[in-house]
C-alpha positions as CSV (number, residue, x, y, z in Angstrom):
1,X,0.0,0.0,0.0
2,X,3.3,2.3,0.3
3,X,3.5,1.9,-3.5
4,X,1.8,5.3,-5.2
5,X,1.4,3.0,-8.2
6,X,-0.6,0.0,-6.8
7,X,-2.5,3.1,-4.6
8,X,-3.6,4.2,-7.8
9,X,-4.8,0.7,-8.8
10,X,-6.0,0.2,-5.4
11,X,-8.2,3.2,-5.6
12,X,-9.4,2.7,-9.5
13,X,-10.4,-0.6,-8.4
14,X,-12.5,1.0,-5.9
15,X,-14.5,3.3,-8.1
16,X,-14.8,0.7,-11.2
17,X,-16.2,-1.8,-8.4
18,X,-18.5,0.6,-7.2
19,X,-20.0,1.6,-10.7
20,X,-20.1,-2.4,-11.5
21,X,-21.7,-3.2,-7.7
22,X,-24.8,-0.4,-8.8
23,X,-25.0,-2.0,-12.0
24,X,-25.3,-5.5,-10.2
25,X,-28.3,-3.9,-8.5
26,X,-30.0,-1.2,-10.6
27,X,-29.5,-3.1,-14.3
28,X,-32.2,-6.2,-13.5
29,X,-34.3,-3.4,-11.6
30,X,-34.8,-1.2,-14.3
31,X,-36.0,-4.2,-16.1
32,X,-38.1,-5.9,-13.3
33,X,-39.8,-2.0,-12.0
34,X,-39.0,0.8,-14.9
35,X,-40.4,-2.1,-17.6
36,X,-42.4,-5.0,-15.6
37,X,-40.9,-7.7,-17.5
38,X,-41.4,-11.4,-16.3
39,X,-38.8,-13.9,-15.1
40,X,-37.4,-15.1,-18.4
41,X,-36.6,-11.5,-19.7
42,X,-34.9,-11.0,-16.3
43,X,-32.9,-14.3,-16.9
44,X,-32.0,-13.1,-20.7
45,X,-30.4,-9.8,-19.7
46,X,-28.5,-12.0,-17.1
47,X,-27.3,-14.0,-20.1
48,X,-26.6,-10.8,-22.0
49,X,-25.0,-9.5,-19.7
50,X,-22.4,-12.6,-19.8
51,X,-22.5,-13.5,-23.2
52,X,-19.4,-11.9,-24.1
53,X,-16.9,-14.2,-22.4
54,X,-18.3,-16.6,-24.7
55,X,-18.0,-14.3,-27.7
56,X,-14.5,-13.1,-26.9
57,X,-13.5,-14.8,-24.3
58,X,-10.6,-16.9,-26.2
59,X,-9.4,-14.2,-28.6
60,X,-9.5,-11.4,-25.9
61,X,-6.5,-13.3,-24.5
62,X,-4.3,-13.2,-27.3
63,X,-5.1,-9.7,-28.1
64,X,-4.2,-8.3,-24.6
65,X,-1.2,-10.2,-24.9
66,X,-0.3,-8.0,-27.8
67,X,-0.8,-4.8,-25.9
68,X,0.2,-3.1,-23.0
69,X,-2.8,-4.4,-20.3
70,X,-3.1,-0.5,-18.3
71,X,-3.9,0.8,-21.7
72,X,-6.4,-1.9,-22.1
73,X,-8.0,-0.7,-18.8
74,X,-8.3,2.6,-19.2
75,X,-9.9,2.6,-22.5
76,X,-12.8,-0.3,-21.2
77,X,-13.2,1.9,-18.5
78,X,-14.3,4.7,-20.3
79,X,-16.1,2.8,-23.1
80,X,-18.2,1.2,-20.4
81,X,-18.9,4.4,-19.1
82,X,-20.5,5.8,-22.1
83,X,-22.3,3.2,-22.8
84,X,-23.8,3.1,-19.6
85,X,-25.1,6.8,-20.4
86,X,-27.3,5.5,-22.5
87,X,-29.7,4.3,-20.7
88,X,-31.2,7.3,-18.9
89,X,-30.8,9.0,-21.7
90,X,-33.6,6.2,-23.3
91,X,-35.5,6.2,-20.7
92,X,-35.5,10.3,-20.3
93,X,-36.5,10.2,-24.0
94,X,-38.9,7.8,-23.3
95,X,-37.7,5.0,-25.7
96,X,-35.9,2.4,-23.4
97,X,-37.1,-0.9,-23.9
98,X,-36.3,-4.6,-22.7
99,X,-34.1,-4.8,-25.9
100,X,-32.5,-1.7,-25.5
101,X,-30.8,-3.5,-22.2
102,X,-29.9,-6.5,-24.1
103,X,-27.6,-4.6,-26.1
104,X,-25.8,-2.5,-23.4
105,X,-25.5,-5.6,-21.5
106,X,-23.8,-7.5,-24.0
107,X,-21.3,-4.1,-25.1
108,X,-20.7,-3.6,-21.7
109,X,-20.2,-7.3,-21.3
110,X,-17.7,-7.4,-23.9
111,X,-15.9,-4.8,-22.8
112,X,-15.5,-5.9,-19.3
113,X,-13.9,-9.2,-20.8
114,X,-11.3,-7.0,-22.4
115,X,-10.9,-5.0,-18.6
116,X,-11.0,-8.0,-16.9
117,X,-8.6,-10.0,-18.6
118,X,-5.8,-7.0,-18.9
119,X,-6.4,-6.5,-15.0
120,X,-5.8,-9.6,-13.7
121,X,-2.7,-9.6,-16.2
122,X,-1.5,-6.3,-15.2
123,X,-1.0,-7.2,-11.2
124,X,2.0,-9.4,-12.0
125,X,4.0,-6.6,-13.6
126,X,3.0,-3.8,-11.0
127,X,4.0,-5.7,-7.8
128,X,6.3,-8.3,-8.8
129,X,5.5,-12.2,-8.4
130,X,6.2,-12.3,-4.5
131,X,3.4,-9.9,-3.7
132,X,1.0,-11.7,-5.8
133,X,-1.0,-13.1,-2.6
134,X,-0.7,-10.1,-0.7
135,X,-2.0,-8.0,-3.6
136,X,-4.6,-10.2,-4.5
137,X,-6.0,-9.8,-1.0
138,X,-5.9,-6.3,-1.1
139,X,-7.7,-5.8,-4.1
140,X,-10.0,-8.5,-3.1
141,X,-10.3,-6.9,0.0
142,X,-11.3,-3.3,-1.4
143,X,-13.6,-5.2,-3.9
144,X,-15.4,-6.3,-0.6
145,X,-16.3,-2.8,0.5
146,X,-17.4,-2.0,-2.5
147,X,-19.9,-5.3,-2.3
148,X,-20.9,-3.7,0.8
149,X,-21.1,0.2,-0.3
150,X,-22.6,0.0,-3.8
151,X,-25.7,-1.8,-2.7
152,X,-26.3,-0.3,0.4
153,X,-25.8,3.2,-1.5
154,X,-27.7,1.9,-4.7
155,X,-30.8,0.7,-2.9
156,X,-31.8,3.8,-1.6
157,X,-30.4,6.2,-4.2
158,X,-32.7,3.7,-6.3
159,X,-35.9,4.4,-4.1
160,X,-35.0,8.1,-4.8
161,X,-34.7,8.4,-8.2
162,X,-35.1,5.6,-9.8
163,X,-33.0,2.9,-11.4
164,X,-32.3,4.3,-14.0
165,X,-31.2,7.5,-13.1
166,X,-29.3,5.7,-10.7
167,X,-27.2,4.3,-13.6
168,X,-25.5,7.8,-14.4
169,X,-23.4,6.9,-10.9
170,X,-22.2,3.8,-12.2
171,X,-20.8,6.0,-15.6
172,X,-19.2,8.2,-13.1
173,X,-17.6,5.6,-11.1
174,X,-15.9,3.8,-14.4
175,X,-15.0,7.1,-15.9
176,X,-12.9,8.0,-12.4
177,X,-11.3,4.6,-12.5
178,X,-10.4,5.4,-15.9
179,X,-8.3,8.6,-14.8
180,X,-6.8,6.8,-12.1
181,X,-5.2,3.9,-13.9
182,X,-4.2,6.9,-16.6
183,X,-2.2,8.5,-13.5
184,X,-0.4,4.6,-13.0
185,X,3.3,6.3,-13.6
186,X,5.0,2.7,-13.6
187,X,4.9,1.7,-17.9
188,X,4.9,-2.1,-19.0
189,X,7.5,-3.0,-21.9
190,X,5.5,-3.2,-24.9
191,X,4.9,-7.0,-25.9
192,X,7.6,-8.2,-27.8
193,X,5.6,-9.3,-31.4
194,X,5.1,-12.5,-32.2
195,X,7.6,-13.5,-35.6
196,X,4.7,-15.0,-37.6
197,X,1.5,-13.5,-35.3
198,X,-2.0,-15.7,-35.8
199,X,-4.7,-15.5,-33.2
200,X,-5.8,-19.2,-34.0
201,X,-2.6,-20.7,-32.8
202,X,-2.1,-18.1,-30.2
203,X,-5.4,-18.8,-28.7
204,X,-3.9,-22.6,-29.1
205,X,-1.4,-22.1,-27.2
206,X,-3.4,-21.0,-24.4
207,X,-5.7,-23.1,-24.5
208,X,-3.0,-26.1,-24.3
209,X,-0.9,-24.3,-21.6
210,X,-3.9,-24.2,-19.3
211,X,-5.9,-27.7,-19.9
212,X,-2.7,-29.9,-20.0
213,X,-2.3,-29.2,-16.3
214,X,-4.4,-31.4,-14.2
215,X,-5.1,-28.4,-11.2
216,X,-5.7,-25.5,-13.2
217,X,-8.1,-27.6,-15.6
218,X,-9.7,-28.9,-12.4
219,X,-10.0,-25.6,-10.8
220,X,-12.1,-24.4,-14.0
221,X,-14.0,-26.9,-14.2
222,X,-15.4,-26.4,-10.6
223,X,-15.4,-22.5,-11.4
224,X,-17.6,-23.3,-14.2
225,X,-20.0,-25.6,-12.2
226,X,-19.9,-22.7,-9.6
227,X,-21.1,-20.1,-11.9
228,X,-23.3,-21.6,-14.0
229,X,-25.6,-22.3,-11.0
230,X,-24.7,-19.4,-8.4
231,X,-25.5,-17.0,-11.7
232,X,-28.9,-19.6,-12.0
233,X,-29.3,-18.7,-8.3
234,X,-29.0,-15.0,-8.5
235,X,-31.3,-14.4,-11.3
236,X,-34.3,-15.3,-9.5
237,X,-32.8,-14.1,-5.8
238,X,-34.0,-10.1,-6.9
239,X,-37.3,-11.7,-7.8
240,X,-37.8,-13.9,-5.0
241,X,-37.0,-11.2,-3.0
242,X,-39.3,-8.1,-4.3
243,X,-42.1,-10.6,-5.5
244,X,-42.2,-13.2,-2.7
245,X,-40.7,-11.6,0.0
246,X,-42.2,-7.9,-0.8
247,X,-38.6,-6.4,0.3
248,X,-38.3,-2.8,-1.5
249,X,-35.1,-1.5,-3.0
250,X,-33.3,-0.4,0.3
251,X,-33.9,-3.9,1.4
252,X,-32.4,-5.8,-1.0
253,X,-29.5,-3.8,-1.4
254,X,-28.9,-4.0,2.7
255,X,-29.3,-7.9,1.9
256,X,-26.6,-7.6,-0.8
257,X,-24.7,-5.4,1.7
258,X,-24.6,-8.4,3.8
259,X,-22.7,-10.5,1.3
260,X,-20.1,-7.9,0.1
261,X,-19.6,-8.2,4.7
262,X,-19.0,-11.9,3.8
263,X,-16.7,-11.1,0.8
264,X,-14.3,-8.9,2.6
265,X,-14.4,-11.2,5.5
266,X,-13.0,-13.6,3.1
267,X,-10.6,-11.5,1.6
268,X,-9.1,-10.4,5.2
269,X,-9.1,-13.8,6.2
270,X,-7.7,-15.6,2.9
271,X,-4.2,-15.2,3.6
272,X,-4.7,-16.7,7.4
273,X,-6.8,-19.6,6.0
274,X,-4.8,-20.9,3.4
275,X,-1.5,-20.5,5.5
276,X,-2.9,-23.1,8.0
277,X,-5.4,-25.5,6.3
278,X,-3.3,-25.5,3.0
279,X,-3.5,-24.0,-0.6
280,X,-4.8,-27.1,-2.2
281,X,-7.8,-28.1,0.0
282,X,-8.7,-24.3,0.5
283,X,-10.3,-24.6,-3.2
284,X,-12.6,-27.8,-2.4
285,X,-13.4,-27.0,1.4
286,X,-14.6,-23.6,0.9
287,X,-17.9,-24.4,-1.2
288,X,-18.4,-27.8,0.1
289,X,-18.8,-25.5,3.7
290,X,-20.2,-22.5,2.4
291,X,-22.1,-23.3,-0.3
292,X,-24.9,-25.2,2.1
293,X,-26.0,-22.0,3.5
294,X,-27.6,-20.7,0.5
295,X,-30.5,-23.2,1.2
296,X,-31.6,-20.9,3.8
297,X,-32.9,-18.2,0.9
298,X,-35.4,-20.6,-0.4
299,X,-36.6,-21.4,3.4
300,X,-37.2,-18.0,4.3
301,X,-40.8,-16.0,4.8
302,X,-41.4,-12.1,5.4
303,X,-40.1,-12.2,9.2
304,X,-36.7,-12.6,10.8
305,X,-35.8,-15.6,8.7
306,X,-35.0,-13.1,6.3
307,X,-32.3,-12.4,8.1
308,X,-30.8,-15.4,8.7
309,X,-31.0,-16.4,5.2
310,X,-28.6,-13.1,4.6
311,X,-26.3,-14.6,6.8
312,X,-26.4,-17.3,4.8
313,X,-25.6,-15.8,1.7
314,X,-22.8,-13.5,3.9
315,X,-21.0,-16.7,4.4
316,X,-21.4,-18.0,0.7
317,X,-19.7,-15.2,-0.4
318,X,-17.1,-15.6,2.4
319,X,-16.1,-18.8,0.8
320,X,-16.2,-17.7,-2.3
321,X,-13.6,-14.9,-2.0
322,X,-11.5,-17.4,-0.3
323,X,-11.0,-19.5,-3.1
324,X,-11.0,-17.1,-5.2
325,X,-7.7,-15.0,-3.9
326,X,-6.2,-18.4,-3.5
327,X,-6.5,-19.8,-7.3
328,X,-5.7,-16.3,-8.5
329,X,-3.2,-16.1,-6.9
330,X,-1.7,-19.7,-7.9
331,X,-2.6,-19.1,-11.4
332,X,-0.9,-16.1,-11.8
333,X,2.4,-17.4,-10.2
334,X,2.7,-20.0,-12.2
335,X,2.1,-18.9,-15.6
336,X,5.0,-17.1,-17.1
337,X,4.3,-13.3,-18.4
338,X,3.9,-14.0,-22.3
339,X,1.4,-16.1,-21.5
340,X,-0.6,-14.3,-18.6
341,X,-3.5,-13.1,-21.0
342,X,-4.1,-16.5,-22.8
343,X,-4.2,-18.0,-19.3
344,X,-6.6,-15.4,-18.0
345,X,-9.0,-15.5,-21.0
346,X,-8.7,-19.1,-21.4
347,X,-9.8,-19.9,-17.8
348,X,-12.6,-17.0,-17.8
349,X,-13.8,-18.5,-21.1
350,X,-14.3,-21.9,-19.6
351,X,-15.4,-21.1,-16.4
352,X,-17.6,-18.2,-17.2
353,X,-18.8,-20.1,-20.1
354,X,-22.0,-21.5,-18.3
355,X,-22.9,-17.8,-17.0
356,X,-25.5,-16.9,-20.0
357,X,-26.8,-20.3,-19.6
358,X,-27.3,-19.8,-16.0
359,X,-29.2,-16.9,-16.6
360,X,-30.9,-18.5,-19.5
361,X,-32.2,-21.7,-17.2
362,X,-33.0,-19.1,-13.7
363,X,-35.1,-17.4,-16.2
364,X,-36.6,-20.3,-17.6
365,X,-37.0,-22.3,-14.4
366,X,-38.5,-18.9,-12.9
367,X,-41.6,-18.9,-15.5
368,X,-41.7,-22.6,-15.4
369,X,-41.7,-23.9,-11.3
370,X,-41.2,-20.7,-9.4
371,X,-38.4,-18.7,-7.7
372,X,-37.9,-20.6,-4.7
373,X,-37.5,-24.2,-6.7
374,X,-35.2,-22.2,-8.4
375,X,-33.1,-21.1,-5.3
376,X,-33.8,-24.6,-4.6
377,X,-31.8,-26.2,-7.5
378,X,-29.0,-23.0,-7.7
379,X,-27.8,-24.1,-4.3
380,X,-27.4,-28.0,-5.3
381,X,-25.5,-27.4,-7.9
382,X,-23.1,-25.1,-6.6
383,X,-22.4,-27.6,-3.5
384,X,-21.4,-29.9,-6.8
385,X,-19.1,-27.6,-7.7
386,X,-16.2,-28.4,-5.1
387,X,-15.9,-31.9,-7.1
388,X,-13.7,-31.5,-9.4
389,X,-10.8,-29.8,-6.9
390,X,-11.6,-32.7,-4.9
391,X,-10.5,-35.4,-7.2
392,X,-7.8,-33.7,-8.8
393,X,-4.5,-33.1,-7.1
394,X,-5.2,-30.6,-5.0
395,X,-6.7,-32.5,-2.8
396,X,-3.8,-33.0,-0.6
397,X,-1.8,-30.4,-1.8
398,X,-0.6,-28.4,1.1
399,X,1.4,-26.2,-1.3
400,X,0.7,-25.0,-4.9
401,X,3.5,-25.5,-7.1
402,X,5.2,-23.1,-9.0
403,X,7.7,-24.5,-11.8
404,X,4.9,-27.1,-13.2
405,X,3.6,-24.7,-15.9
406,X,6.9,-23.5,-17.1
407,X,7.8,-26.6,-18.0
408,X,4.5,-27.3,-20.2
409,X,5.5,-23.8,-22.0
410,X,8.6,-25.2,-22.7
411,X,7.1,-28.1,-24.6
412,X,4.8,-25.6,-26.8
413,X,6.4,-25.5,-30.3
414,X,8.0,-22.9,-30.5
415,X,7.9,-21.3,-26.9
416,X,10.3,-20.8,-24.3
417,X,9.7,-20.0,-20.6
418,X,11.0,-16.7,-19.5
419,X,14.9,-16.6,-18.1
């Protein structure tokens, strides 16, 4: 935190979360209040919202690799920022419809692939492989408050003036980030080009680098499992909660308050809990503990069981972050820097390749059987998810390993690992 340079990124991360946390609440509730729309249409623009990992999830990669990732950032940030613009200015003019939100979810989607891909490549470079954990759990840690700010600011500022309205702070919050990874004063080499550049066998290489080794292709394999129904679960949790449980806007955002409490929990405690149960069975034990609790949604009525069931939910996000800083931070360590794009594109392809399904199926599930059979089958399938970590490897790994992946990148024809 001494550094100015990871300040700055520390501090854009903060605003950029924030704008993304409203979005998380205010996008679905301009749909479900400002439009009326019924639980599939809800479930689509989940899907929208997602479906650009699957439509540039693999080439994103190899094109970040290309570039310098800060100037990646800053240009997503303030794409996503105009884009975001435009929907108060629809619904000022009176023309915002359902479809209208499709197609800023899946721009701002895409872009966010691009953001998200350059970020998580970027960390490496700024505070050197050592610090990878520590970083991790800062920027976790600062993603956590804004879990906990931007819906318990969104809620109410939604009650106020509306969601869509409300959308113009989430423009605001990307644009800021934007200037404040511009300010970064630390400059990355530019990539050295590729002698005969083609995206197909870049993406290849990827691709290869990350499935030929048995724990990272486990861990996305129970990332994707986790998604595809936590994203399943979500869709029909704002539902559920303003059409069965009557809550207002103030009161789901304090409920998805709770869970950014959860989040930075985890991401204050990651370090500590991996140090003494071990990296490797961190991964598995967190959902198979955590992931239970989200059965208490479904169980709740309008009362104190409410409550509870946040709590709940506090905890699965808990567990979540745990893993999360753990694998990131593995996967990032042991993938060498030519590669750090392809590796992060690959593994969000994969495993955030089930989100638009997810939201597809919540949707569909939602008009079919309900919300609460819904919440119902979401929290099954994401207690399935720890099964893949568990029979892999990692399983009794204490200790992730570092030197494994270099040595599959030496085997790529024509790569070499980094001196």
């Amino acid at each position: 935190m001494r550094d100015p340079d990871f300040g700055r990124l520390f501090a854009a991360t903060a605003l950029g979360q924030l704008g993304d946390r409203i979005i998380f609440l205010a996008l679905p509730l301009v749909a479900i209040l400002a439009l009326n729309v019924d639980e599939f249409q809800v479930g689509a623009l989940t899907a929208m919202t997602a479906a650009g990992s699957l439509l540039v999830g693999l080439p994103a990669g190899a094109w970040v690799d290309r570039m310098r990732k800060r100037s990646v950032m800053i240009t997503t940030d303030f794409a996503r920022a105009l884009v975001l613009l435009t929907i108060p200015a629809a619904w000022w003019a009176d023309i915002l419809t359902i479809w209208w939100l499709y197609v800023v979810a899946l721009i701002h989607g895409v872009l966010t692939v691009f953001f998200d891909v350059a970020y998580v490549s970027y960390l490496p470079h700024l505070v050197g492989r050592d610090n990878l954990v520590e970083g991790n759990s800062k920027l976790s840690a600062i993603r956590s408050v804004t879990s906990i700010s931007g819906p318990a600011a969104g809620g109410p500022l939604i009650g106020l003036v509306g969601a869509p309205v409300t959308l113009l702070a989430s423009s605001a919050g990307l644009a800021m980030s934007g200037l404040l990874a511009a300010s970064i004063r630390k400059r990355e080499e530019k990539p050295e080009p590729h002698e005969n550049p083609r995206l197909g066998r870049e993406v290849k290489e990827g691709l290869k680098f990350v499935l030929k080794h048995p724990t990272l292709r486990a861990i996305m394999m129970g990332d994707a499992i986790f998604n595809l129904f936590l994203v399943m679960y979500q869709t029909m949790l704002l539902v559920f909660l303003e059409r069965e449980i009557g809550l207002e806007s103030f009161g789901i955002g304090l409920i998805l308050s709770g869970m950014g409490c959860g989040a930075l929990a985890g991401a204050l405690l990651a370090s500590k809990i991996s140090k003494r149960i071990g990296q490797g069975p961190v991964i598995w034990l967190a959902p198979l503990v955590t992931c239970p609790l989200a059965a208490l949604m479904p169980l709740a009525h309008p009362g104190w069981s409410v409550a509870v069931a946040a709590i709940g939910l506090a905890a699965l996000s808990l567990g979540g972050v745990v893993r999360f800083v753990t694998q990131s931070s593995f996967q990032q360590a042991l993938t060498p820097d030519q590669l750090l794009g392809r590796m992060n594109a690959t593994a969000r392809f994969v495993s955030w390749g089930g989100i638009p399904l997810g939201g597809f199926l919540g949707g569909a599930l939602g008009s079919m059987f309900g919300a609460t059979t819904t919440l119902w089958i979401g929290t099954v399938g994401m207690m399935m998810s720890m099964l893949p970590n568990f029979l892999s490897p990692l399983r009794r790994m204490r200790d992730l390993p570092q030197g494994e992946g270099l040595e599959l990148v030496r085997n790529h024809d024509g790569m070499k690992s980094p001196e």
